[in-house]
C-alpha positions in Angstrom: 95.6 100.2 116.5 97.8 102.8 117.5 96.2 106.4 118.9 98.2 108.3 116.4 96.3 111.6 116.9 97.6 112.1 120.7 100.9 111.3 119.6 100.9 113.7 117.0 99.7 116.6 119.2 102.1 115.5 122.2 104.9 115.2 119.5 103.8 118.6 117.8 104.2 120.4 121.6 107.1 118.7 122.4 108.5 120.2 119.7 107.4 123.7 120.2 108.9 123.2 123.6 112.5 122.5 122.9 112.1 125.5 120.3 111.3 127.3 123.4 113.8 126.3 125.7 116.4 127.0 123.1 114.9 130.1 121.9 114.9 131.5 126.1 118.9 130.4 126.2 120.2 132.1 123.5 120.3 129.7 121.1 118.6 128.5 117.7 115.6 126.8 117.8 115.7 123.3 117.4 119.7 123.7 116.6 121.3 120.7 118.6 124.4 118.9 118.0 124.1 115.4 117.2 122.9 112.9 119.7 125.7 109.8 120.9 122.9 107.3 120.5 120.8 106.4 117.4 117.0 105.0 117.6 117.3 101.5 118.3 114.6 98.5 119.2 113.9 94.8 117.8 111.2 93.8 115.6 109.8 90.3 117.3 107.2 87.7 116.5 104.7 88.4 119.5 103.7 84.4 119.2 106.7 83.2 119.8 109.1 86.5 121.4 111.5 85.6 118.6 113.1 87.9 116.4 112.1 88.4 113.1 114.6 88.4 110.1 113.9 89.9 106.8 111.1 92.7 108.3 111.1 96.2 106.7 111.2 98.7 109.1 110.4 102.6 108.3 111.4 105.8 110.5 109.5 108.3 110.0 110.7 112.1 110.1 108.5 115.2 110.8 107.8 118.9 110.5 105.7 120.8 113.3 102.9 122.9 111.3 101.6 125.3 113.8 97.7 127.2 112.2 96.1 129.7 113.9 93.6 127.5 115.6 95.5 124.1 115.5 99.2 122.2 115.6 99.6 119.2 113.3 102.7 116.9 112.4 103.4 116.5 108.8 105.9 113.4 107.4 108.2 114.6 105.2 110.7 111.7 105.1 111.2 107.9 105.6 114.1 106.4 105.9 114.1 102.3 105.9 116.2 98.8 106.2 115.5 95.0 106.5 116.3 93.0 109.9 119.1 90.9 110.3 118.7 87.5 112.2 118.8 89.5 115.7 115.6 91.6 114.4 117.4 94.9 115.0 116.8 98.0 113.8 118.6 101.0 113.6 118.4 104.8 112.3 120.2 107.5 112.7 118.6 110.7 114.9 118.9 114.4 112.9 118.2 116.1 115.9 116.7 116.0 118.9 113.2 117.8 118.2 111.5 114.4 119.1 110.1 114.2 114.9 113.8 113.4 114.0 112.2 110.7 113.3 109.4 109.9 115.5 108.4 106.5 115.7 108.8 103.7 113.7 106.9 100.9 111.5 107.0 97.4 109.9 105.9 94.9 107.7 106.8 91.5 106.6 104.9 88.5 104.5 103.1 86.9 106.9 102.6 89.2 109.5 100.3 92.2 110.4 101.9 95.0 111.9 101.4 95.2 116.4 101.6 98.6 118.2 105.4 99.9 118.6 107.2 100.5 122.1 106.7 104.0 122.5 107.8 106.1 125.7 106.1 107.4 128.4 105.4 111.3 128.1 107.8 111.8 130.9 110.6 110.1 129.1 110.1 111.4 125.5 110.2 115.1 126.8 113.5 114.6 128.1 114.4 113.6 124.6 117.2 111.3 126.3 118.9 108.0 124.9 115.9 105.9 126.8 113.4 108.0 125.0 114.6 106.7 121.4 116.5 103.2 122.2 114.2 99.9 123.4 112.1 100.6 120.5 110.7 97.3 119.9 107.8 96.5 117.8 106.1 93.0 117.5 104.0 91.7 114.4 101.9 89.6 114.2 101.2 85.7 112.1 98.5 86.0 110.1 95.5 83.5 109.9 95.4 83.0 106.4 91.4 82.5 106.8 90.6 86.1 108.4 93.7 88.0 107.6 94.1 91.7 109.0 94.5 95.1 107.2 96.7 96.5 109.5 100.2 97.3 107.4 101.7 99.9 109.3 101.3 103.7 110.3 99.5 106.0 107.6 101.9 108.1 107.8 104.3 105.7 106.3 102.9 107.0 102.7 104.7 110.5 103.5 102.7 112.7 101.7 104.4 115.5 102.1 107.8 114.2 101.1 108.8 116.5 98.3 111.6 113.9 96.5 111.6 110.1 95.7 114.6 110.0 97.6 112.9 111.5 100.7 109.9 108.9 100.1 112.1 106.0 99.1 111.4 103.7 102.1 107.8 104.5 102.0 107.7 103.9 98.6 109.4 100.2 99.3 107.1 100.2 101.7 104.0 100.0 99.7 105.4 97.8 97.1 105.6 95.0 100.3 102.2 96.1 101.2 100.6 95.9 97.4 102.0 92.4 97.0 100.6 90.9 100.8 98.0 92.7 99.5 97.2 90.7 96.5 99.4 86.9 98.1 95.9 87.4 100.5 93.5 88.2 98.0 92.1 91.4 99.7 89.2 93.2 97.9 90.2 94.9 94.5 89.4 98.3 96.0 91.7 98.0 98.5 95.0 96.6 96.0 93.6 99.7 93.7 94.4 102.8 96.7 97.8 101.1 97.5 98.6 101.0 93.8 97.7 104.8 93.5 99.5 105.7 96.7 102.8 104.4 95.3 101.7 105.7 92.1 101.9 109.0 93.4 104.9 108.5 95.5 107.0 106.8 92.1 105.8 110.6 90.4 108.1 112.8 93.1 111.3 114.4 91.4 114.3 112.3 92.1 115.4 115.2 94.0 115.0 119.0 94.7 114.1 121.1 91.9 115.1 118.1 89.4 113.5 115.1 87.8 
């Protein structure tokens, strides 16, 4: 629902960019000090405009990969938290890379997930406060009768997290996601790859070169 793969390769150049920039003034690439404004939006019911309480919302943080033919973005950290009554989300930026995190998703019983707020090319390249607050994301009811598959960004699963701690909000992620999965009675091949997915997440090291 969402054309991930342009805003992987704008995100992947945008980063290269501000690498750039602070590479030509002197400085250290991607070295800046940290932002007065966190990522910020509301997660809403796009029936009824209303805020939703009790959604699970995941940022997503990523690392550039630049090949020798090709630039990717690989997730290599989610960090999570549940909506109050006023929907609102929060996190944290790390830096302002524009991956730091990214973008955001969401799930919540009952829902399928809509397509996140994100800025216009313009804006996110400036890598100001209105490129990371006004981040809202609606979901959508579901018809019990034809419900939808769509539970977020793929990129929620993290796969190149390397702890449990760095893939701990994908990993409560899926665990929402495996049990709407079986509440709707989806196909047993489909509850099966979101078993394995947190299977392999719930395997990571609980940290760095531990267990």
């Amino acid at each position: 629902y969402m054309n991930t793969n342009w805003m992987r390769t704008f995100a992947a150049v945008t980063a290269l960019c501000l690498a750039g920039s602070a590479i030509g003034a002197g400085g250290n690439p991607l070295s800046f000090a940290k932002p007065s404004f966190d990522l910020t939006g509301t997660v809403y019911d796009a029936t009824t405009k209303q805020p939703i309480e009790g959604a699970y919302v995941v940022a997503l943080y990523y690392k550039p990969i630049v090949g020798m033919a090709a630039m990717d973005l690989w997730c290599i950290k989610t960090k999570g938290m549940y909506t109050g009554k006023d929907g609102k989300f929060r996190f944290a930026i790390e830096k302002l890379d524009g991956n730091s995190p990214r973008e955001v998703t969401t799930i919540k019983s009952g829902y399928y997930s809509g397509r996140e707020v994100f800025p216009a090319p313009e804006v996110w390249k400036k890598q100001g406060a209105e490129a990371y607050t006004g981040r809202d994301t609606p979901m959508i009811p579901q018809d019990p009768s034809n419900p939808q598959r769509i539970f977020g960004l793929k990129d929620v699963f993290c796969h190149r997290a390397e702890t449990r701690d760095d893939a701990a909000a994908g990993i409560e992620f899926l665990r929402l996601r495996l049990a709407e999965e079986q509440r709707l009675q989806y196909p047993q091949q489909v509850i099966e790859s979101t078993r394995d997915l947190l299977n392999t997440l719930e395997k990571l090291p609980a940290r760095a070169g531990g267990k």
